[in-house]
N, C-alpha and C positions, 0 to 999 in steps of 0.2 A: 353391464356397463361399468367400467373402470370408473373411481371413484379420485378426482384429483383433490392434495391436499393443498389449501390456504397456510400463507403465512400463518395467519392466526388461529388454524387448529393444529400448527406444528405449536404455537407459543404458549396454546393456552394457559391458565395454571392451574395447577395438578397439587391439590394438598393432599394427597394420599402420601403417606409414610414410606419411605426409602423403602428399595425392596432389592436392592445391590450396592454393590461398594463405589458403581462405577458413579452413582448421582451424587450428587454433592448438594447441600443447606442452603439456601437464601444469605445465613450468616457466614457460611464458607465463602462464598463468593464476596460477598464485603470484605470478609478476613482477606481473602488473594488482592484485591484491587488495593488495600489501604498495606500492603507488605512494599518492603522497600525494595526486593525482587525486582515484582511487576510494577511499579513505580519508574524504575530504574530502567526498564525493559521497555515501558513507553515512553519515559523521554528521549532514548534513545533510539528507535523507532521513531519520533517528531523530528528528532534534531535530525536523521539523514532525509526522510521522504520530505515533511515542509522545503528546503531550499531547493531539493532539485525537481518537485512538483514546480513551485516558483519559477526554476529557468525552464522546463518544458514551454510553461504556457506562453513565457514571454519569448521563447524562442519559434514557438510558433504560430503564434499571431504575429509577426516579426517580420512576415512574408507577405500575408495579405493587406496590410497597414502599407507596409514603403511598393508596393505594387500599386495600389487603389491611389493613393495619396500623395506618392512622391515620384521620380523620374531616378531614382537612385541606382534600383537595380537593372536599369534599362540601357545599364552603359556594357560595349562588348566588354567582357573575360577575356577569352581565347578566341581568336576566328572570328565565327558569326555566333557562337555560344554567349548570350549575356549572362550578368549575374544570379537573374533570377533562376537560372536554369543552376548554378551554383548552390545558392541559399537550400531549392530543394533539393538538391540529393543530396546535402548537408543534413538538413531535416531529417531524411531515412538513417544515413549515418548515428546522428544522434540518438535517436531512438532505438535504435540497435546498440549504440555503446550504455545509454541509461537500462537499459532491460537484461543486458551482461553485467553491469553494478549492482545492479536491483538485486537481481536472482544472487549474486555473493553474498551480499549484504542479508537479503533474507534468509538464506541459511546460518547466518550467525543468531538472526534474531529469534529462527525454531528452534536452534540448540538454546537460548537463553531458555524459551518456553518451555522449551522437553525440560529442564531444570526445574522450573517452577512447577510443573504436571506432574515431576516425582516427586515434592514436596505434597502436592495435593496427596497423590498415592498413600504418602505413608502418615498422613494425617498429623501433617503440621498445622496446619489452618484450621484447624477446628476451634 
């Protein structure tokens, strides 16, 4: 019978003594978090996903709020198409244009980290 693993015997903790280069110290890892690198690397990392997490949510609960509650979107667009038929394939749009920002944006942020992982590599943070 296949044996699955718990979060918490991936995390357990393991005081047995390094046995490669590839583990890193309890204090290494304090050392990375308090470097101005990775400091540098999550505020910026905060500073793009906070705001445009922010207009996700407010963009779409935006839909079922003036649907539910108001008569806004209920006026025709085009034809017989009203708004609300607008707003949501609006909604798909955005989400496809945040997820082609995202995906740019995160590739600058794995080159920042690949930067900061060669630093681990050659044991600056120790």
């Amino acid at each position: 019978m296949d044996q699955k693993l718990q979060g918490s015997d991936v995390l357990e903790n393991n005081d047995s003594p390094k046995t490669d280069n590839s583990e890193i110290t309890e204090q290494e890892y304090v050392n990375i978090s308090q470097s101005p690198e990775f400091k540098a690397l999550v505020k910026k990392k905060n500073k793009f996903i906070v705001p445009v997490s922010i207009f996700f949510l407010l963009f779409y609960f935006t839909l079922p709020v003036l649907t539910s509650f108001t008569k806004v979107l209920h006026q025709k667009a085009f034809g017989d198409i009203t708004w609300v038929w607008v707003f949501a394939i609006a909604q798909f749009i955005m989400v496809w244009t945040l997820v082609t920002i995202y995906v740019k944006k995160a590739n600058t942020f794995d080159k920042d980290a690949g930067k900061i992982i060669e630093k681990v590599k050659d044991g600056e943070f120790k």
